[in-house]
N, C-alpha and C positions, 0 to 999 in steps of 0.2 A: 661564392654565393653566401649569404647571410642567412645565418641558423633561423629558423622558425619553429615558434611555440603555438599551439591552438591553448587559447585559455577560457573554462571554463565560464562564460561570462552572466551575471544574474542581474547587472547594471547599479547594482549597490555600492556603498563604499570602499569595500574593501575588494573588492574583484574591479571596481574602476581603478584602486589606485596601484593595485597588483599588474594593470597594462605597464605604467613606466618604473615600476620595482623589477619587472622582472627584465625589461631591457636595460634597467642599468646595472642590477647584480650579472647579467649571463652577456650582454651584447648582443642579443637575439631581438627580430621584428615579433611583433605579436598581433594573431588571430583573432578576436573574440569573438565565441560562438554562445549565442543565446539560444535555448529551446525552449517551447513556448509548450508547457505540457497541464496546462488549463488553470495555470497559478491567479490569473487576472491580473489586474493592475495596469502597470502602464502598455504600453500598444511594445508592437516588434520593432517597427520603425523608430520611436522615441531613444528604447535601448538600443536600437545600433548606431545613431547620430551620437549616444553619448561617447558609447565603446571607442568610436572616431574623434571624438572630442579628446578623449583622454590617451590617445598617441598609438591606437592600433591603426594597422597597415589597412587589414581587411577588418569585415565586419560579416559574419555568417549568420543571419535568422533563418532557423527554422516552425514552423507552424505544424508541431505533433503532437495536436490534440486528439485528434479525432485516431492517428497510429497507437499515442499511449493508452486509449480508452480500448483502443480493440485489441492489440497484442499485448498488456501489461495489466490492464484494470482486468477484464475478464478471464482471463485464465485464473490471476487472485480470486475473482466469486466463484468460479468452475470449483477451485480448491478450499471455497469457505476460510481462506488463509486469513487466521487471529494468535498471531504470532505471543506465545505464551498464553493465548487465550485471551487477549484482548487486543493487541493492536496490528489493525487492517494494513499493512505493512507500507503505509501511504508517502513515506519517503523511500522505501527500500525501493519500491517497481520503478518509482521514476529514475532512479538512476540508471538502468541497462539502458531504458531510450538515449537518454544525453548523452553516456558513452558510446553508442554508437554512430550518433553525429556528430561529436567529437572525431570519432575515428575516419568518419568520411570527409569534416574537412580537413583534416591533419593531410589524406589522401590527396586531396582534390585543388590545396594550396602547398605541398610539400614541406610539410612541419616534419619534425622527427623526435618532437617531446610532448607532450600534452600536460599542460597545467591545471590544478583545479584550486578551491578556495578552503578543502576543509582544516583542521585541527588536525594536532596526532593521539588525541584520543575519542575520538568518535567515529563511526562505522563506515561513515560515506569517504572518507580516503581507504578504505578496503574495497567497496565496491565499484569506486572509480579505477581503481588500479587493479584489482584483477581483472574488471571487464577490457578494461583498455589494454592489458598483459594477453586476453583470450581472444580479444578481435582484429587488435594490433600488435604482436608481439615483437616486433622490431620497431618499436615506437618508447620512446623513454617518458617517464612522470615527473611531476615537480610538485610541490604543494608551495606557494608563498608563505602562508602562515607559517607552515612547519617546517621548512626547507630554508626559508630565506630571512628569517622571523622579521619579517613583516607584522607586528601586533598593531591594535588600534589606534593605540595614540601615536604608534607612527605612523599610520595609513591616515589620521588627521590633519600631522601637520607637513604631511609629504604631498596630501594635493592644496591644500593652503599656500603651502611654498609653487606650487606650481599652477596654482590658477585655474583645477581642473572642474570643470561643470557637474558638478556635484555637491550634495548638503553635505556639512561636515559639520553642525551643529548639532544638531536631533539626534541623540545619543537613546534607543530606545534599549532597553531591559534586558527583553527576553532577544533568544535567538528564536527564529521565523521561518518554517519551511511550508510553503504551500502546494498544492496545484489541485487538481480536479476532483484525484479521491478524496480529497480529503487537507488538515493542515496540521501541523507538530511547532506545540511552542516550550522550551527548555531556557533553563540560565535564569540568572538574576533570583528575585523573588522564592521562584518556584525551588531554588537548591536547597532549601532548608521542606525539610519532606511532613515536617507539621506546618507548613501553611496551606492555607484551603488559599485557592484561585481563586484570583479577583475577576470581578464580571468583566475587566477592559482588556483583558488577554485575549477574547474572544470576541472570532469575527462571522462564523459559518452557521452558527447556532446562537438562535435567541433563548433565554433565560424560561427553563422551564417551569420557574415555580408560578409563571403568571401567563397560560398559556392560552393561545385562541383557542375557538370549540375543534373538537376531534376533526378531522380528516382524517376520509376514511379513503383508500387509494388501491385499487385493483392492477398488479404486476402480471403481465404476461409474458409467460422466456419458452423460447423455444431451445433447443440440447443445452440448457442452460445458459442461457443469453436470453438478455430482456427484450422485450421485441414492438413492445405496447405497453401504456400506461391509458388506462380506463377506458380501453380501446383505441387510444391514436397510437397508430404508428411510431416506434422513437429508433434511433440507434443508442449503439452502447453510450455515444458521451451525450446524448441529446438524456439520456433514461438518468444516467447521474448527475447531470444538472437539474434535471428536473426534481429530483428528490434532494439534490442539498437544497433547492428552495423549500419542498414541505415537508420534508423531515427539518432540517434547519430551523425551519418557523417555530415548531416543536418545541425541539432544544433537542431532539433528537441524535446521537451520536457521541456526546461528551464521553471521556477517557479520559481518567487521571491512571496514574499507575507509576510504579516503581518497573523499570524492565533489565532486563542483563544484555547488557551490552557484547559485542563481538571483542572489545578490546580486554574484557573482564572484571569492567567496572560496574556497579548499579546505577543507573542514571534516572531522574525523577523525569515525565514526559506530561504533557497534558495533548492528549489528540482531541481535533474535531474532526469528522466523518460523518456525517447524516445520509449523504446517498450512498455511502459502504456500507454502513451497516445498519442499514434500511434492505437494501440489498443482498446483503448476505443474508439477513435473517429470511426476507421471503425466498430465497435461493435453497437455502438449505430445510425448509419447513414441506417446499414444493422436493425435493429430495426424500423426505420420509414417506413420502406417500409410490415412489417411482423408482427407489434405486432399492433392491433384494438386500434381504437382511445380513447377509454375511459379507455381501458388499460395500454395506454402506458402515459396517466398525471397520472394516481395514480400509475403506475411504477417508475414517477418521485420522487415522493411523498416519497415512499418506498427507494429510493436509496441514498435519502438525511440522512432519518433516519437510515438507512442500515450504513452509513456513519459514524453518528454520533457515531453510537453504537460503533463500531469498532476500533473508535479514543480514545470514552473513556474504553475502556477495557473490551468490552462485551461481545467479540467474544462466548463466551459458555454461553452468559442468552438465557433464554428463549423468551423473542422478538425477537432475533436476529434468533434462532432457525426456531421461527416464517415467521417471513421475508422471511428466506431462501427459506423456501418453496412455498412462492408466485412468489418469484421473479423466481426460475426454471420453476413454469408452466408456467410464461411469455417468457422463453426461446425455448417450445415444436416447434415454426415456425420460430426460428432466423437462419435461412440456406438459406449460399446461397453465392453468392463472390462479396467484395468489391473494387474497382479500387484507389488508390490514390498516388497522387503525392507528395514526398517528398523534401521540396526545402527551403532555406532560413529561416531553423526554424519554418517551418510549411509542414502539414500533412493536405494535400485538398482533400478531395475525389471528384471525376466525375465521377463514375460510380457506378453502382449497376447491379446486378440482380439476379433472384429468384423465384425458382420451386414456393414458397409457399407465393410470394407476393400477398401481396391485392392493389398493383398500378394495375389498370386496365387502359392501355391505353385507348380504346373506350368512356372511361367514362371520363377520363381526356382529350382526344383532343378538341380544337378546331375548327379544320375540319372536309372537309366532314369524315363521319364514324361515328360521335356524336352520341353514344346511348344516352346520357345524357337526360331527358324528362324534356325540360326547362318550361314548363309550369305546372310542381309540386311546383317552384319555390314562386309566388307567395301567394297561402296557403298556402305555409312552412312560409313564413315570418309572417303573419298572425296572425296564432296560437304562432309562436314565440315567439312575441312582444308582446303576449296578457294582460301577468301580469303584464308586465312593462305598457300598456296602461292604464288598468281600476287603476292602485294605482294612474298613473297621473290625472284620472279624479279623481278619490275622491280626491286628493291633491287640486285641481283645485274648488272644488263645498267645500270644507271643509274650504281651505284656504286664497282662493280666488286667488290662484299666482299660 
């Protein structure tokens, strides 16, 4: 029986031309599995005629939008996850989805390798292959790119030569990763780290410096899941599309940054995200009013590493597994609606409120109604200060200073 590859399929040029590269370097039929995890553009149907055009056997669509929105985008907002502090990890999550229908067709057509399109120096050939290493572990990888060197201009004039239904002129810049949360544009241009972005990199967010009047947008999440926008009902992917429209409109979401790569290179990024971090911010804003104070600095704690895992391809270790379940009982009181205004490339919240808040007016006024018993005040300080005081006296009687 003839060897079969499932290959990561995106309908592009270089994963179209990776179908008859990698049947003729191995002598293997090839799979292409496209997953639809709310990148847009052309239809499933379109890229699986092409997949078939270009000399796969089968052709696998899947339709996980609404899977990646609920088991990959949310658990990210549960974790307020801003990997180094700014970026919403908008390629990282999408890859555990795709390897894992990767791994169910590999199953379900009896492949025994699984192919993907990346580089060997960037992150997503780690988390294609450990995931695929942890859901399939008697499943083998390949990468075309890096495995078979397959580079561009020979993926130009290898479907030229072969006639394959695909553009092989439009040579575009930047590299391109999109879907729901959000999209990551790198390469070209952008590698020299003193150029500012040009307005035509950008496709999720319009140009803040000329923006419509505010929109103002009431978030409502039940254990931290959004559940309602200005009272309609939404699900997770129905709630993040609706804010990459008015956060987007905005300009809401832009990310330039320099970030450290898993391979241990700095790499220059430019994200757009408006319904991420439109979302994380009222997520974590409705958090300060609902999750206890000692909770919610080692909830930080957790979200940083939450974070890190994520980026480097951890999605299914066991820490991350771990995590998970701290960070949902931190979720049991995040209910309740967020108020904010979107304007000018920012998402300000002013408002809150909340069945299960622990803001206790009474306690926080300043006027008359003060339950607050200011006179605990000074024995709190007291005993506070007490260890910091006697190390200063023995400092003092030991040291003399």
């Amino acid at each position: 029986m003839t060897e079969r590859i499932v290959l990561a399929y995106s309908g592009g040029l270089d994963t179209s031309v990776a179908i008859g590269w990698i049947g003729e370097a191995t002598g293997a039929e090839v799979i292409a599995v496209a997953v639809d995890v709310g990148q847009g553009g052309e239809s499933l149907e379109t890229i699986r005629q092409r997949a078939l055009g270009c000399g796969a056997v089968e052709a696998y669509v899947a339709d996980a939008s609404d899977e990646f929105a609920n088991e990959y985008c949310m658990p990210a907002l549960k974790a307020n996850a801003l990997y180094q502090g700014h970026y919403p990890l908008v390629s990282a999550i999408s890859r555990p989805v795709i390897v894992k229908h990767l791994v169910k067709a590999a199953r379900e057509f009896g492949a025994t390798t699984v192919a993907h399109g990346c580089t060997g120096k960037g992150n997503d050939q780690v988390r294609f292959e450990v995931g695929i290493q942890t859901l399939g572990p008697d499943l083998k990888c390949i990468a075309p790119v890096r495995d078979l060197a397959l580079t561009r201009d020979k993926a130009i004039a290898f479907a030229e030569e072969k006639g394959l239904p695909i553009e092989t002129t439009k040579k575009n810049p930047y590299s391109i990763d999109q879907n729901v949360w959000g999209r990551a544009v790198e390469t070209g241009y952008l590698e020299d780290i003193w150029n500012a972005p040009t307005k035509d990199i950008y496709d999720y967010t319009a140009t803040p410096e000329f923006p419509p009047a505010p929109d103002e947008v009431t978030i409502s999440f039940e254990a931290g899941i959004p559940v309602a926008i200005d009272g309609v009902k939404v699900t997770p992917l129905q709630a993040i599309k609706e804010l990459n429209r008015r956060a987007g409109a905005q300009g809401v979401g832009r990310i330039d940054v320099v970030e450290d790569r898993l391979v241990g290179i700095k790499s220059r990024e430019i994200y757009e995200a408006p319904g991420a971090m439109a979302l994380i911010t009222a997520h974590k804003h409705l958090e300060d009013i609902t999750v206890e104070r000692e909770q919610a600095r080692f909830k930080a704690t957790v979200g940083q590493r939450w974070s890190e895992l994520v980026y480097d391809g951890q999605w299914f270790s066991p820490l991350k597994r771990s995590l998970d379940a701290f960070i949902e009982d931190t979720q049991r009181y995040v209910t309740g609606d967020i108020r904010m205004t979107l304007h000018g490339g920012q998402a300000v919240v002013n408002g809150r409120r909340s069945g299960t808040s622990l803001y206790d007016f009474d306690l926080a006024t300043y006027d008359t109604g003060d339950t607050f018993d200011q006179s605990m005040a000074r024995g709190f300080i007291e005993l506070w200060g007490m260890s910091a005081k006697v190390a200063s006296s023995r400092d003092i009687r030991v040291d003399g200073k």
